[in-house]
C-alpha positions in Angstrom: 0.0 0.0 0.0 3.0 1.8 0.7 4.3 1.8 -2.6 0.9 3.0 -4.0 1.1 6.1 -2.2 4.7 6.5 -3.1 3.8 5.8 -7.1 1.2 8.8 -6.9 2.9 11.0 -4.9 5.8 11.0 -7.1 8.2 10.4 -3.9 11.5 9.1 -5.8 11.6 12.8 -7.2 13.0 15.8 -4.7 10.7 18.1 -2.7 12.1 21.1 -4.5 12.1 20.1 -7.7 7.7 18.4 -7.1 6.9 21.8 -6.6 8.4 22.9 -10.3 6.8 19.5 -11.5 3.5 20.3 -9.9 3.4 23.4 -10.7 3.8 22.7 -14.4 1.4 19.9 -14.2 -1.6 22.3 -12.9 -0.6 24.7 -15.8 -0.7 22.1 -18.6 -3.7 20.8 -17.3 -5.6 24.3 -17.0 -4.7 25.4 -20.5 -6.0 22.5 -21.9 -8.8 22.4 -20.3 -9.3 26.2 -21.2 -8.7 25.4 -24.6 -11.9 23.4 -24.2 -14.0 26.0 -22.5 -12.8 28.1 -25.0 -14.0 25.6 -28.1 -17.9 25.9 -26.6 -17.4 29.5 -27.1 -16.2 29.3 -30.7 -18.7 26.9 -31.9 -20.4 29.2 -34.3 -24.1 28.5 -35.5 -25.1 25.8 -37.2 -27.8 27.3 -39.4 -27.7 28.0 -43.5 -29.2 30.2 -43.9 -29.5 31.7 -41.0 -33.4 32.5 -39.7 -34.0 35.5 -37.7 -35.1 34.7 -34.0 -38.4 35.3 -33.0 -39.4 37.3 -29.8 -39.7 34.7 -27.9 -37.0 32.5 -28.9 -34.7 35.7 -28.3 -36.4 35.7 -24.6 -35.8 31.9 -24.4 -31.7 32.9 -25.6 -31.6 35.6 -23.4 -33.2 34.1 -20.1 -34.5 31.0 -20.7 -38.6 29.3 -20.7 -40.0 31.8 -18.0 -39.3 34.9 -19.8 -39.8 33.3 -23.1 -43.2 32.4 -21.5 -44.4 35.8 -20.8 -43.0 37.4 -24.1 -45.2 34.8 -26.1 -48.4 35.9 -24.0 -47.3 39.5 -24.4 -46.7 38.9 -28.1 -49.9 36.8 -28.4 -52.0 39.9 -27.3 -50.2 42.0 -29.7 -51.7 39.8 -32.6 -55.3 39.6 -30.8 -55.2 36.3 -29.7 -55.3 36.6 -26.6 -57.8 38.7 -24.2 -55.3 40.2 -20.4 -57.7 41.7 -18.2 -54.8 43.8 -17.0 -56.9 45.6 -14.1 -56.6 42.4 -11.9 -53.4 40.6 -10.4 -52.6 37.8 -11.5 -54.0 38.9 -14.9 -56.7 36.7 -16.1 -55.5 35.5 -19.6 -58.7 34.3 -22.3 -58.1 32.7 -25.4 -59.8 35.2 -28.2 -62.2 33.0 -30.2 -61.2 32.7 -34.2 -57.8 33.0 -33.7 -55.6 30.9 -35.1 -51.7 30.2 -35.2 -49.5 27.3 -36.4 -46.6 27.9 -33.8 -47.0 25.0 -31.3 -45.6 27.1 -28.2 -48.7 29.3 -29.1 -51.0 26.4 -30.1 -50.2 25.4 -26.3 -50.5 28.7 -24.6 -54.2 29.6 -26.5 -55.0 25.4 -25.4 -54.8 26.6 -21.7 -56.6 29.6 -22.1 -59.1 28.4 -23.9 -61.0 28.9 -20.7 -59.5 31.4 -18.3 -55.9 31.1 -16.9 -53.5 33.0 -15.2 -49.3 33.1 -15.5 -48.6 31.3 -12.7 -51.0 28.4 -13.8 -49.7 28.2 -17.4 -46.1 28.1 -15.5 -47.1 24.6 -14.3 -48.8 23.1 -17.1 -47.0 20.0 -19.0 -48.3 20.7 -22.2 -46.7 24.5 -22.1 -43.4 23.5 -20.5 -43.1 20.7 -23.8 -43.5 23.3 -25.9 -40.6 25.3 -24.0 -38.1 22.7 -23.8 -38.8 22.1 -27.2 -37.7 25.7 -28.1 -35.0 25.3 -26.0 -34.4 21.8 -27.8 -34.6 23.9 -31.4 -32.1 26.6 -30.3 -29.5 24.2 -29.1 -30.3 21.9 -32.6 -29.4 25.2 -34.6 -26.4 26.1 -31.9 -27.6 29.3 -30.8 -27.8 27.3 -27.3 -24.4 25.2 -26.5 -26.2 21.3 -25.9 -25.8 20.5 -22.1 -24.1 17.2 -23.4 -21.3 19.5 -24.9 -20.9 21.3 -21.6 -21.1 18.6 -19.6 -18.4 16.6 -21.7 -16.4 19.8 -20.8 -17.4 19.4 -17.0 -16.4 16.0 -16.4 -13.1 16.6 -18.1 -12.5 19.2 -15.4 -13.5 16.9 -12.8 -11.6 14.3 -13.5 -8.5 16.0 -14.0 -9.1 18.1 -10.5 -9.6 15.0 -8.7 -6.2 13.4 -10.6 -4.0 16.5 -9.5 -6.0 16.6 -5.9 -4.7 13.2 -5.8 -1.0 13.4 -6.6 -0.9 16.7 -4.5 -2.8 15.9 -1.4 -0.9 12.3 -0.8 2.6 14.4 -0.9 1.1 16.9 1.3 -0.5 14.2 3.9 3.3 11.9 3.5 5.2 15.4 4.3 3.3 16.0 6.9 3.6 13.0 8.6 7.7 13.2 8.0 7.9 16.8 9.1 9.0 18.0 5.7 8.0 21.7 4.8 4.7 21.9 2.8 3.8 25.2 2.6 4.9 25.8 -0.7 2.7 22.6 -1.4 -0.3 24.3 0.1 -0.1 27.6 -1.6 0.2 25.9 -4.6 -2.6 23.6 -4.4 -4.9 26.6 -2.8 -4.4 28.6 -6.4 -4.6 25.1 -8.6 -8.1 25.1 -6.5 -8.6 28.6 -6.7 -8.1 29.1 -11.1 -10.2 25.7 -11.6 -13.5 27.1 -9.6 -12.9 30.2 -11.2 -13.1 28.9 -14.7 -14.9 25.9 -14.6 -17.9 26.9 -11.5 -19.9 28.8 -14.4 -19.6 27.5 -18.2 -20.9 29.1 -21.1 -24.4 28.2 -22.0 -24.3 30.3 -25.6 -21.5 30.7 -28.2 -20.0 34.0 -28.2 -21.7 34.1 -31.7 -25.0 34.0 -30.3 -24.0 36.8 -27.6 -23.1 39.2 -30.2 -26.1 38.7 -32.2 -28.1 39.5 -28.8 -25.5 42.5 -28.4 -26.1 43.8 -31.7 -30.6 43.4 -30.7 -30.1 45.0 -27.8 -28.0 47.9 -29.3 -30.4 48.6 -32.3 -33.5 48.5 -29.8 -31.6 51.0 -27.4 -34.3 53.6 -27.7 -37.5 50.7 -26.5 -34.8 50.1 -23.8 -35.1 53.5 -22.6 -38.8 54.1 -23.3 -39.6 50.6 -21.6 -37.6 52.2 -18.3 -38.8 55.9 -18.0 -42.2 55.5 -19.1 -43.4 51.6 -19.5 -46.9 52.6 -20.0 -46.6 54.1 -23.9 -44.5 50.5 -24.9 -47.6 48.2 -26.0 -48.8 45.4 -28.3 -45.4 43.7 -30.2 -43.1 45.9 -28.7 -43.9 45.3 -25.3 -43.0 41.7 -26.1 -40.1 42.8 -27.9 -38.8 44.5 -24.7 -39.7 41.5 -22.6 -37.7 39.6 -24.3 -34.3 41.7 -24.8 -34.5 43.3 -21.6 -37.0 41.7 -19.0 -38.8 44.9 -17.9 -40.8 44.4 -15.3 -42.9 46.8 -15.3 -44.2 45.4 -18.6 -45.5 42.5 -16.9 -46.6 43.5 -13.7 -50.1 42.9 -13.9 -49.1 39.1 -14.9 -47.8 38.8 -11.4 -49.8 37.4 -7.6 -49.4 40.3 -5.4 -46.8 37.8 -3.9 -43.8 37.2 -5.5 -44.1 34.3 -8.0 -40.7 32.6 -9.1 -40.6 29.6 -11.4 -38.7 26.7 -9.8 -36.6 24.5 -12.3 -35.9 27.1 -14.6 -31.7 26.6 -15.1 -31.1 28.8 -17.4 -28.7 31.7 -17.3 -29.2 35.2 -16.2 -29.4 36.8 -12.9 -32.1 37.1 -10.4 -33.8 40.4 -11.3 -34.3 39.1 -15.2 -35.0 35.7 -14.6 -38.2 36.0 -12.8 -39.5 39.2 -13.6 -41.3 39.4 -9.9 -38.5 38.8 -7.9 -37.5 42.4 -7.7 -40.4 42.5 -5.2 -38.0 41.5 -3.0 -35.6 44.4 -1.9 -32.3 42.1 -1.7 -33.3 41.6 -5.4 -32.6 44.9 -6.3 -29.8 45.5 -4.4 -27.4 47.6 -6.1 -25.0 44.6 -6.0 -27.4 42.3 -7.8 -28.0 44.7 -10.7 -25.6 46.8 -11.5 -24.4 44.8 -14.1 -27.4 43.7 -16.1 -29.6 45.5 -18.0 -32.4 43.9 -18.3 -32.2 44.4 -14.4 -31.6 47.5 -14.4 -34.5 48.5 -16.5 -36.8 46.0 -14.1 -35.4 47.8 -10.8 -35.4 51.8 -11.6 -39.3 51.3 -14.1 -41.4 48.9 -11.3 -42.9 50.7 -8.2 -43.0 47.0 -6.8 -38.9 47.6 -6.7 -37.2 49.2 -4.0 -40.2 51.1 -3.2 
C-alpha cells in the first residue's frame, strides 16, 4: 500500500524540484482544459441560412422558458389572440375566439386559455413547459444554445482532471506531513490550482459568443424601447412590449401578470441573474440590491421602471 502512495505521490523525485513539476502539471492541465472551455465558445451557429429569431425565442436565448413564457403571452395579445384583463393581479389570460396560429408554443398557450388562466397556472402546465423545452431543444439543434451534453463533456473533463492533481498533491502533502517536511509551498500551490479551476470551470458558457453578439447587436439597435420601456413603461404596447420583454425583461411590462406575492418559477436553469429571470422577484428588496443589478440591464430597466422595486 505503501508503494501505492509513493507511485502517486511521485516520492522518488525531490521536494524542491515536485513543486516545479507540480506546478507545471496544474498549468498544462488548465490550458487544456481552457482550450476546451474556450472551443464551446467558438462553436459558431449551425444554421444555412440563418433564420432571424423570434421574440420569444430571443427571450428563451436571453433568459431561458419563464421569460420566453411571458413574451409569447405578451406577443400573443399584440396579434389579438389573446384577451389580459390587466386591471386584476394575476392577470386573467382568455383565449380570443377565431384565432388561429401554427406555432406549437402558441397552439399550447391559447389550449390553456381556452377557458380562463392565469401566469402562474400556465407556468405549471406540461403541455406549455413541452412546448418550452422544445424551443429550448430547437435553439441548441441550430447552436444558438451550447447542448448541455457538450458542456457537460467539458465538466467532467475538469472533474476528472481536478480529482487526478488533488490526488497526486494531497498524498505528498499528507506523506510530508507525517515526515515533518516543509509543505507550505505545497499548500499555496494547491490553494491557487483550487482557486483558477473554480474560477473557470464553476460557471460555463451556456451560448457561443456568436449567439451573444447577435443578442448585443438586438439590444443595441433596440436602445431607444430600452429607454422608453424604463422611463415610461406605460406608452410600450402590443409587439413591442413583447419585444422588450424579451431583450431586456422589464418588469414593469408584466406586472399585472404577477400574484401580489412574488411568483418565481422553480426548475428554470437557465442563465441570467435574479432580477431578469423572474421578472417578480424584484419585489423583494435584496433583489434589487445595487450589487445584484448593477451589471445587467435587463435588471436595471426591471429595478429603476417597477414601483413593486425598492419602493
Amino acid at each position: 500500500m505503501s508503494f501505492f502512495f509513493d507511485l502517486i505521490s511521485f516520492q522518488w523525485i525531490p521536494g524542491q524540484v515536485f513543486l516545479f513539476v507540480f506546478a507545471a502539471m496544474v498549468l498544462a492541465c488548465g490550458i487544456h482544459l481552457y482550450g476546451l472551455r474556450r472551443g464551446l465558445r467558438l462553436s459558431g451557429i449551425q444554421e444555412m441560412p440563418r433564420r432571424e429569431l423570434n421574440a420569444y425565442e430571443l427571450a428563451y436565448l436571453q433568459d431561458g422558458g419563464g421569460r420566453a413564457l411571458v413574451t409569447a403571452i405578451l406577443q400573443l395579445e399584440a396579434k389579438g389572440g389573446l384577451h389580459i384583463d390587466h386591471d386584476t393581479r394575476p392577470a386573467p389570460i382568455t383565449a380570443q375566439a377565431g384565432y388561429k396560429s401554427d406555432d406549437p408554443l402558441e397552439l399550447s398557450i391559447l389550449s390553456e386559455a381556452s377557458s380562463a388562466t392565469t401566469l402562474p397556472e400556465l407556468h405549471k402546465s406540461r403541455t406549455v413547459s413541452e412546448q418550452l423545452a422544445a424551443v429550448g431543444q430547437d435553439l441548441q439543434a441550430r447552436n444558438w444554445l451550447l447542448a448541455p451534453s457538450a458542456i457537460r463533456r467539458v465538466s467532467d473533463r475538469a472533474s476528472l482532471v481536478l480529482v487526478g492533481l488533488s490526488a497526486i498533491g494531497l498524498t505528498r502533502l499528507c506523506i510530508g506531513w507525517a515526515y515533518g517536511r516543509p509543505v507550505n509551498y505545497l499548500i499555496a500551490e494547491l490553494v491557487v490550482s483550487y482557486m483558477a479551476f473554480v474560477l473557470l470551470f464553476s460557471k460555463l458558457p451556456t451560448r457561443p459568443a456568436e449567439s451573444d453578439r447577435y443578442l448585443e447587436n438586438r439590444v443595441r439597435e433596440q436602445s431607444a424601447l430600452a429607454l422608453a420601456a424604463r422611463s415610461n413603461p406605460g406608452t410600450v404596447k402590443g409587439e413591442d412590449a413583447a419585444l422588450a420583454v424579451a431583450l431586456f425583461g422589464t418588469a414593469a411590462l408584466t406586472t399585472t401578470l404577477m400574484p401580489v406575492y412574488a411568483y418565481r418559477e422553480s426548475g428554470d436553469s437557465s442563465s441570467g441573474s435574479s432580477c431578469s429571470s423572474s421578472y417578480s422577484s424584484c419585489s423583494s428588496s435584496s433583489s434589487c440590491s445595487s450589487s445584484s443589478c448593477s451589471s445587467s440591464s435587463s435588471c436595471g430597466s426591471s429595478c429603476s421602471s417597477s414601483s413593486s422595486c425598492g419602493g
